[in-house]
ZAMARGU-4260 file (C-alpha; in steps of 0.2 Angstrom, whole numbers, plus 5000, padded with zeros to 4 digits):
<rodrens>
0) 4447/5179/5216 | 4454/5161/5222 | 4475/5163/5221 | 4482/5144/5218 | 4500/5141/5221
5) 4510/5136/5206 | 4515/5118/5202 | 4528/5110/5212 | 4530/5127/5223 | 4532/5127/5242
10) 4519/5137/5254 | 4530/5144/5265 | 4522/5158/5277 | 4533/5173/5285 | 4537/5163/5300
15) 4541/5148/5289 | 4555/5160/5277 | 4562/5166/5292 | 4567/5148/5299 | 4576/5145/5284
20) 4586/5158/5286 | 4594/5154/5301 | 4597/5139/5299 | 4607/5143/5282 | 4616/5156/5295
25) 4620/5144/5306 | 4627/5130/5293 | 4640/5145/5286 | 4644/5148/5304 | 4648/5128/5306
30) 4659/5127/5293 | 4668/5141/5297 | 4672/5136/5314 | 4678/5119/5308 | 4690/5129/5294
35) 4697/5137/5309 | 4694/5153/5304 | 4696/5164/5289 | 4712/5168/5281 | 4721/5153/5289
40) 4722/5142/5276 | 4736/5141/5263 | 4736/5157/5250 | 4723/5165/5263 | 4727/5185/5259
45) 4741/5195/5265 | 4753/5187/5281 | 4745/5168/5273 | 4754/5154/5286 | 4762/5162/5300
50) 4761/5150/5313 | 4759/5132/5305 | 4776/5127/5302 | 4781/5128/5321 | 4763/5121/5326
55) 4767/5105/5316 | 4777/5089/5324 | 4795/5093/5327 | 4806/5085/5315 | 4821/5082/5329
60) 4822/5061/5333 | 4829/5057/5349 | 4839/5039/5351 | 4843/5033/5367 | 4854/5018/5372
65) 4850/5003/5378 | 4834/5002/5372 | 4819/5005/5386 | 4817/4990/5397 | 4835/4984/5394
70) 4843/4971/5409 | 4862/4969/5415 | 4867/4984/5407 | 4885/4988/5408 | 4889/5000/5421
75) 4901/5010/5405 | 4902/5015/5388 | 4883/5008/5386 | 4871/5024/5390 | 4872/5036/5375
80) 4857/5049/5370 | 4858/5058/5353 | 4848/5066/5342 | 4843/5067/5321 | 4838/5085/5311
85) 4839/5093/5327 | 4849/5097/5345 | 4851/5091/5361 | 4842/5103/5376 | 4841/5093/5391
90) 4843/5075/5396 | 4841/5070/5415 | 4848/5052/5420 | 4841/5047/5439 | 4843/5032/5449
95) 4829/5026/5460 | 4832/5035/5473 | 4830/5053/5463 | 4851/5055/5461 | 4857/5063/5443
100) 4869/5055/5434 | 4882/5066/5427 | 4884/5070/5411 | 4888/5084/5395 | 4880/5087/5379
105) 4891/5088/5364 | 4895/5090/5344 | 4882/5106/5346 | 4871/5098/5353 | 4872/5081/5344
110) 4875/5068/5359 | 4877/5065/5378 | 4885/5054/5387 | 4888/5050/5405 | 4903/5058/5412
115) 4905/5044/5427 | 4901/5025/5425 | 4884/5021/5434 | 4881/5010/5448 | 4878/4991/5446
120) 4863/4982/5449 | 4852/4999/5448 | 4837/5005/5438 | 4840/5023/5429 | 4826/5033/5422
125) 4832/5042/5405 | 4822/5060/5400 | 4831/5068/5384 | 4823/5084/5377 | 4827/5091/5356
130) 4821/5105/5346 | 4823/5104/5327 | 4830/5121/5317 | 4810/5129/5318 | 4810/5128/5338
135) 4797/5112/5340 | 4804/5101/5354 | 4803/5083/5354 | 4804/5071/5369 | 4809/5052/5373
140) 4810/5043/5389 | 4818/5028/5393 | 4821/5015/5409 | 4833/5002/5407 | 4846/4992/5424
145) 4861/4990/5424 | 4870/4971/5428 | 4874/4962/5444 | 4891/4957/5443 | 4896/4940/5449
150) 4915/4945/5454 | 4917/4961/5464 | 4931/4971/5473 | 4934/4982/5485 | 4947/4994/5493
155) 4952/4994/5511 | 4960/5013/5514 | 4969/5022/5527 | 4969/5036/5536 | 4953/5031/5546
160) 4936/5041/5541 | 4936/5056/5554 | 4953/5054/5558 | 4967/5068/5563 | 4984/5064/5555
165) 5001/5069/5552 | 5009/5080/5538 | 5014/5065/5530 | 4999/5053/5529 | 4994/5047/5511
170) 4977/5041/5506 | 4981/5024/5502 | 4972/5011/5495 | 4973/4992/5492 | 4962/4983/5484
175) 4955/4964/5486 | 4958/4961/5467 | 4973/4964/5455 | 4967/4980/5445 | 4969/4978/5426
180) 4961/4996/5422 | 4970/5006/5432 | 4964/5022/5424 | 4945/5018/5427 | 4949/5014/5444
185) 4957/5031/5448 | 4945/5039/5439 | 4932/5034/5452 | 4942/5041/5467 | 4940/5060/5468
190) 4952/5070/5480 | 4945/5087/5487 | 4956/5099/5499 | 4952/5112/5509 | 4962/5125/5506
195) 4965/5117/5487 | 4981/5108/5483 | 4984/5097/5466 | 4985/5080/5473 | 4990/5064/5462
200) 4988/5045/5461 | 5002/5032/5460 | 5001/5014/5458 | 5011/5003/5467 | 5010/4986/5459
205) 4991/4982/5455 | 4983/4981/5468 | 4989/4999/5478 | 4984/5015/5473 | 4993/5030/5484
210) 4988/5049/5482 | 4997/5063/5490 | 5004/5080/5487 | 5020/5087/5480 | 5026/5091/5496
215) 5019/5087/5514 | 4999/5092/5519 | 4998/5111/5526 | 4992/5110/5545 | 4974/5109/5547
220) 4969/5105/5528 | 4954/5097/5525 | 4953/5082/5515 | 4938/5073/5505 | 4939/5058/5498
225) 4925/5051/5487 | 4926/5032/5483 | 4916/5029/5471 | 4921/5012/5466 | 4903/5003/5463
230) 4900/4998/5444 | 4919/5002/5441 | 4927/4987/5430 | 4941/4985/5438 | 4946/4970/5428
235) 4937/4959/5414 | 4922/4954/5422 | 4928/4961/5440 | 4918/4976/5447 | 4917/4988/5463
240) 4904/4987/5475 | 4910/5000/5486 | 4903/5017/5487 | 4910/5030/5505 | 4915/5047/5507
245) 4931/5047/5518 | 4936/5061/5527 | 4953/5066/5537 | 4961/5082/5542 | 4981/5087/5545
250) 4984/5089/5561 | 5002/5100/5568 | 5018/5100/5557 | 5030/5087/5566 | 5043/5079/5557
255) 5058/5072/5568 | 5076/5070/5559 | 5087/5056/5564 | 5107/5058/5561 | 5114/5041/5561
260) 5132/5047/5563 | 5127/5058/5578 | 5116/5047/5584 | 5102/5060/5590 | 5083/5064/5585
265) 5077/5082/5583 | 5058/5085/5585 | 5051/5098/5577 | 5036/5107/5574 | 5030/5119/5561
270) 5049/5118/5558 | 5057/5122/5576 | 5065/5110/5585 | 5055/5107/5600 | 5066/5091/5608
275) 5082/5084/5603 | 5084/5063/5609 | 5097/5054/5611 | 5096/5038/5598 | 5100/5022/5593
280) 5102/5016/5576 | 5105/4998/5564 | 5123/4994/5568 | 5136/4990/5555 | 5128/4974/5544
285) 5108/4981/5551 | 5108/4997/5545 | 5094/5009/5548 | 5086/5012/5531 | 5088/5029/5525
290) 5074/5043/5521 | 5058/5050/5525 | 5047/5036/5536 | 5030/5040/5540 | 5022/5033/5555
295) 5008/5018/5550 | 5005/5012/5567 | 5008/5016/5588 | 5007/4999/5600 | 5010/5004/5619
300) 5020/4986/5619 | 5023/4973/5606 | 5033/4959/5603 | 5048/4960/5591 | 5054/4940/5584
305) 5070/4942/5572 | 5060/4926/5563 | 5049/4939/5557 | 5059/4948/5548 | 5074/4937/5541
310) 5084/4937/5556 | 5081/4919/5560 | 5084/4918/5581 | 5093/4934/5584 | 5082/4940/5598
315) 5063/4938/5603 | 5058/4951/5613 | 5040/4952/5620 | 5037/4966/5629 | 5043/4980/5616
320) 5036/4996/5624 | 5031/5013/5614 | 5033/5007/5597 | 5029/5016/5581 | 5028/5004/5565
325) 5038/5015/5550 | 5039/5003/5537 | 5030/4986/5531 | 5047/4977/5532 | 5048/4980/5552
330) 5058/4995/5556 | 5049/5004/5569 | 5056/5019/5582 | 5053/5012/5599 | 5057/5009/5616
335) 5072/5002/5621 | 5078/4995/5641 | 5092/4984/5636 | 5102/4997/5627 | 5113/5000/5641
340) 5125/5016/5635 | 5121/5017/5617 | 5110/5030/5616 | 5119/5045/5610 | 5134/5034/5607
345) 5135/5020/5594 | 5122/5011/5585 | 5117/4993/5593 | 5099/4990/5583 | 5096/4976/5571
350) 5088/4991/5560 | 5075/4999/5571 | 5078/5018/5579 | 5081/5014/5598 | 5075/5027/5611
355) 5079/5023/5630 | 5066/5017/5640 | 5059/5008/5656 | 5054/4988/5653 | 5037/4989/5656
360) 5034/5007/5649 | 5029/5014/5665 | 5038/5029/5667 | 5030/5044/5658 | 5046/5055/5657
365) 5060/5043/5647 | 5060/5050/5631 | 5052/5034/5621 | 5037/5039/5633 | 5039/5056/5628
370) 5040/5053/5609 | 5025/5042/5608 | 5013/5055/5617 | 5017/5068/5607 | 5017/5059/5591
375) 5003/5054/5580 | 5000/5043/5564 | 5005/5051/5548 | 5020/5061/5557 | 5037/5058/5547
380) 5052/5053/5555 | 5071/5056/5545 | 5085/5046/5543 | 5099/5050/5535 | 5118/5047/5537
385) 5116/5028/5540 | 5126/5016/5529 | 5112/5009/5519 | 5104/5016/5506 | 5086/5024/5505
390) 5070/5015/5510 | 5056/5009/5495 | 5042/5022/5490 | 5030/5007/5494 | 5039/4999/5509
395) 5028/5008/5521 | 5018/5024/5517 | 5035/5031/5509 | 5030/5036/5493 | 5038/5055/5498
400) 5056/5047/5494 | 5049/5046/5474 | 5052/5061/5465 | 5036/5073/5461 | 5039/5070/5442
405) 5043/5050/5445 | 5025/5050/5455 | 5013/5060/5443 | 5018/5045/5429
</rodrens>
């Protein structure tokens, strides 16, 4: 009997059915795949959203300062990374050449700032890192140059770079432009010793900055000095350009006392007397200034003019042999061939510390010669008991003849 198929039915054969059901398998299998999975979703059975809080976009906002692509930046006070609804993790500041920038995070992790001024005329790349309170980090970056000033300074400094000097050498600096903030300035010059000593800064006027220790260098110390003076306003509109690392080291102990009533020199070392000189000092109306001197300058022969230093056509002397330079004004301890019987006697100098000698400077065994080839710059000569009073702190390299409580102000 002929079986006819119901209206509107499908003729599907065993093949046919078994397509079908496949495919519907493989559409339940799509959407579940696109769901993510089972149980993942919100009110999804027992343990419901584990992870999709700290999946999400970290709430944390980073702000840096000046904004990214910013020109003629100021070299202080303008770089400032913070942070909204979260804390500060890392932020690393480099120049173009790959150096870091100091800096600290503070306020629990709410900002950084710099802790040095930046160079001037440079590009710095900015990389600051945040996590909110669920852990998600957030990220900003930043690039931004700092100005190129139109007025600069610099510092001329002494002792030399490399140089051996005496227990009494400061690092002194002078600088080409009258300084108007004088803390940002010291700020940038960083004093290092080796074995560590507290050194201190001390202006002269405002254009010399002097550092030195409490009492004289220990033999042999090491000291660093980094100048870091580039991007420093010095003054309004005034900036360094100046970026070294000196170096010095303290050579021997010697420190030479002049008596100016008994009109002799004791040379010591490490504290021994190693030579006692007969001397001449400034004679009654040219005194010899009085306290601690150190040694600026040494000049095999030189030529003294009283017009030089105030003392109009008093004598002109042009072959001066073995002279060390002790103070600005012009009082040095030198050689001395006219003296005739003063040294050890009386004092005949118009101010200087007189040592008999050969005109010429020839003869190796006087004891000016003698002085001079066993002395070095930064050694420290003496004077006391001469009628005048003592010698200016800044007249010279004499800052020791300021008291330690006086100097650290």
């Amino acid at each position: 009997m002929n079986m006819r198929p119901e209206a509107g039915a499908s003729v599907v054969g065993r093949r046919g059915r078994g397509r079908l059901v496949l495919t519907a398998g493989a559409l339940v299998l799509s959407l579940a795949a696109c769901g993510g999975g089972g149980g993942s979703g919100a009110g999804a059975g027992p343990g419901g959203d584990k992870g999709g809080a700290r999946d999400g976009q970290s709430a944390a906002a980073v702000s840096i300062a000046p904004r990214p692509g910013a020109t003629g930046v100021d070299t202080s006070g303008a770089l400032k990374v913070g942070v909204t609804r979260g804390r500060l993790t890392e932020v690393t500041v480099k120049d173009a050449k790959g150096a870091k920038v100091e800096g600290s995070i503070s306020g629990g992790g709410a900002s950084w700032t710099p802790s040095t001024h930046l160079a001037a005329g440079t590009a710095y790349t900015v990389h600051a890192v945040a996590e909110d309170s669920a852990g998600r980090k957030a990220a900003e970056d930043s690039r931004f140059t700092t100005l190129t000033p139109k007025n600069t300074f610099v510092g001329s400094f002494t002792p030399e770079d490399g140089s051996t000097v005496g227990v009494g050498m400061p690092f002194s600096l002078r600088f080409s432009r009258g300084i108007t903030h004088p803390a940002d300035v010291e700020k940038a010059v960083r004093v290092a010793t080796e074995p560590a000593v507290d050194v201190e800064g001390h202006w002269f006027g405002n254009d010399r900055l002097d550092f030195r220790p409490e009492k004289y260098w220990k033999a042999g110390t090491k000291v660093t000095v980094d100048l870091d003076l580039d991007g420093v306003e010095g003054r309004e509109g005034v900036y360094g350009k100046q970026h070294k690392t000196v170096t010095f080291t303290i050579g021997r102990n010697q420190v030479s006392v002049v008596d100016a009533e008994k009109h002799t020199m004791k040379v010591t070392r490490e504290g021994k007397v190693v030579k006692t000189i007969p001397v001449t000092t400034g004679k009654p109306g040219y005194e010899t200034w009085n306290g601690q001197m150190v040694m600026s300058e040494k000049l095999a022969v030189t030529r003294m003019n009283g017009e030089t230093v105030g003392y109009g056509g008093e004598y002109d002397i042009k072959d001066v042999p073995h002279a060390i330079r002790l103070t600005t004004s012009g009082t040095f301890i030198h050689g001395n061939y006219w003296g005739g019987g003063a040294f050890g006697n009386y004092n005949a100098s118009h101010g200087c510390v007189g040592l008999r000698d050969v005109r010429g400077g020839y003869d190796g065994s006087v004891p000016a010669a003698w002085f001079f080839d066993h002395s070095m710059i930064g050694d420290v000569v003496v004077v006391k008991n001469s009628h005048d009073r003592t010698v200016d702190p800044d007249n010279g390299l004499n800052g020791w003849n300021m008291p330690w409580a006086q100097w650290k102000k």
